[in-house]
C-alpha positions, 0 to 999 in steps of 0.5 A: 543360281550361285556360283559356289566352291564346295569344301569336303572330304567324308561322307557327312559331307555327300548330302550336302554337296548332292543338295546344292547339286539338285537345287540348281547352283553351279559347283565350279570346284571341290576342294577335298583332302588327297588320296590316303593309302588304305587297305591290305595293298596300301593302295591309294583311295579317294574320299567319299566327297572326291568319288562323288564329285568325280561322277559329277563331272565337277573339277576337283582339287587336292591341295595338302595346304592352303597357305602358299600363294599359289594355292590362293591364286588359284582358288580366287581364280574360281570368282566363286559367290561363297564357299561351302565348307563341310569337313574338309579337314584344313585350316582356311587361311584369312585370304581363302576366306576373304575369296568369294563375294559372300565368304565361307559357309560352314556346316558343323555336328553340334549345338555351338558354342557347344563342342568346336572342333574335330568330333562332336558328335562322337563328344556329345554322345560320350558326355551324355549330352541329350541334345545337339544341333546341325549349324551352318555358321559364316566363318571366321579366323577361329575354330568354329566360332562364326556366327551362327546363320541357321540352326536345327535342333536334334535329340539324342536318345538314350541308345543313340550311337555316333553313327546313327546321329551322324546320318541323321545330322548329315541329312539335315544338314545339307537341308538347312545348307538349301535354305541358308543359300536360298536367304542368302541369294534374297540377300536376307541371311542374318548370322548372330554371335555365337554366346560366350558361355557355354564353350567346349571343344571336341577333340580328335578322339585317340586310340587309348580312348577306345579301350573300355575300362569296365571301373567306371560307372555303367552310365560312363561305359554304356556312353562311350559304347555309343559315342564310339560305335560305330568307329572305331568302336569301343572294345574289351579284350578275353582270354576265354577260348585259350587266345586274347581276343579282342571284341568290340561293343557296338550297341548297349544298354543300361542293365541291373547287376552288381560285381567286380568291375569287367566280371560276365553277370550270371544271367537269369533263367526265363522262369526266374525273370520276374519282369519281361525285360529282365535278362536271360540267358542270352544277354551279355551283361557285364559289370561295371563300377557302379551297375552293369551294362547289357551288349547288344551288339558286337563284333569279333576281330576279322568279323562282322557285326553280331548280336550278343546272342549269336557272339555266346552261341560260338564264343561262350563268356560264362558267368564269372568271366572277367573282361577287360 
């Protein structure tokens, strides 16, 4: 059993802390980012990591930094064996580091040295990537750039979304912090030099990201559609209904047609439809710069999630809308 303090703020952190929990080792202390106002009433919310460490029982600190002195007291005061780190959200100083008797364990969404940093799994949807990784790395002083201990690797299909890549990379990675824990009680956990090719880095996303520009390629589009999805979700904005109003598309797919770029492609009949999979009359299929992208689903502010079916039964686009 390891006496361990475990670093995390979002739910991608949750499975990893519920495993280290199960197999036995003795979380003395979380660590996670402190209570942000949210919601209508602004009112102060716990993190997921928080919330959980709570039903836990496990004491639970909310320093809004590292660096003072104070903070690093208090923290080598834990004499905990390692740290586990998942999202946490703060920069370790060189002393946080250097605090347990095996160092800092970090879990991290990609293939490294491919996207260090903030988003990388959103990052490698929207660049098209066709695979990434779950890493647990021994960190050091930079961002992401310790060397890798154990590695999974996860494909990413063609209408995979950020969402759906996030849980399964969340599951697994609590999986692969089990075993890297267990080599490192054995005294066995090996960690080799991440390659110097082959960098990139995954930046926060920003807002002016999530406006879909329909004057790029459909490949382009349909890629930010679910590197976005579920959010904050990419969206479109129409006037159709006499108001703007803004959509989001959550689910798409790479669809035949040509048109102006953000124009609604008149659909096929069903009798006119050659091949099966060809669209008919309740596929939103929208044009790009090059191709067209079909929606699948999406969700109209102040909404939940729909089918493009069940958005044209009560929003009609007819063919020739413009979007955008």
């Amino acid at each position: 059993m390891l006496r361990i303090v475990f670093m995390g703020t979002p739910d991608f952190a949750v499975p990893t802390l519920s495993e280290i929990i199960g197999a036995g080792h003795d979380v003395i202390a979380v660590y996670t980012q402190p209570p942000r106002r949210a919601g209508r009433g602004m009112e102060e919310t716990k993190g997921p990591v928080h919330r959980y460490a709570e039903a836990a029982s496990i004491p639970v600190y909310t320093p809004k930094s590292l660096k003072s002195e104070a903070e690093q007291a208090i923290f080598t005061s834990h004499n905990a064996d390692v740290a586990i780190v998942v999202a946490y959200g703060l920069i370790l100083p060189q002393s946080i580091l250097n605090a347990p008797r095996e160092g800092c364990l970090n879990l991290h969404a990609s293939k490294l040295p491919r996207w260090r940093g903030a988003a990388p799994i959103q990052r490698a949807i929207m660049a098209g990537d066709t695979e990434t990784a779950a890493s647990v790395m021994r960190m050091d002083a930079g961002l992401d750039t310790g060397p890798i201990c154990l590695a999974e690797f996860v494909p990413i299909g063609p209408t995979t979304t950020a969402g759906e890549l996030h849980d399964t990379l969340a599951k697994l990675g609590g999986s692969l912090m089990i075993r890297a824990l267990a080599a490192l009680q054995r005294g066995s956990l090996d960690a080799t030099p991440q390659p110097t090719e082959g960098i990139t880095y995954a930046s926060k996303l920003n807002k002016a990201e999530s406006r879909i520009d329909f004057n790029r390629a459909a490949n382009d589009v349909h890629n930010q559609i679910r590197g976005l999805s579920p959010f904050p979700g990419a969206w479109f904005e129409t006037t159709a209904g006499g108001k703007i109003e803004r959509i989001k598309a959550l689910k798409s797919e790479i669809a035949e047609g040509n048109g102006t770029p953000g124009e609604v492609l008149a659909p096929l009949s069903v009798s006119d439809a050659p091949k099966p999979e060809m669209p008919h009359e309740d596929a939103l299929i929208i044009a790009c710069l090059h191709g067209a992208v079909k929606l699948t689903a999406v969700q109209r502010a102040g909404k939940k999630p729909m089918t493009a079916e069940q958005l044209l039964r009560g929003f009609p686009l007819p063919p020739g809308t413009l979007l955008g």
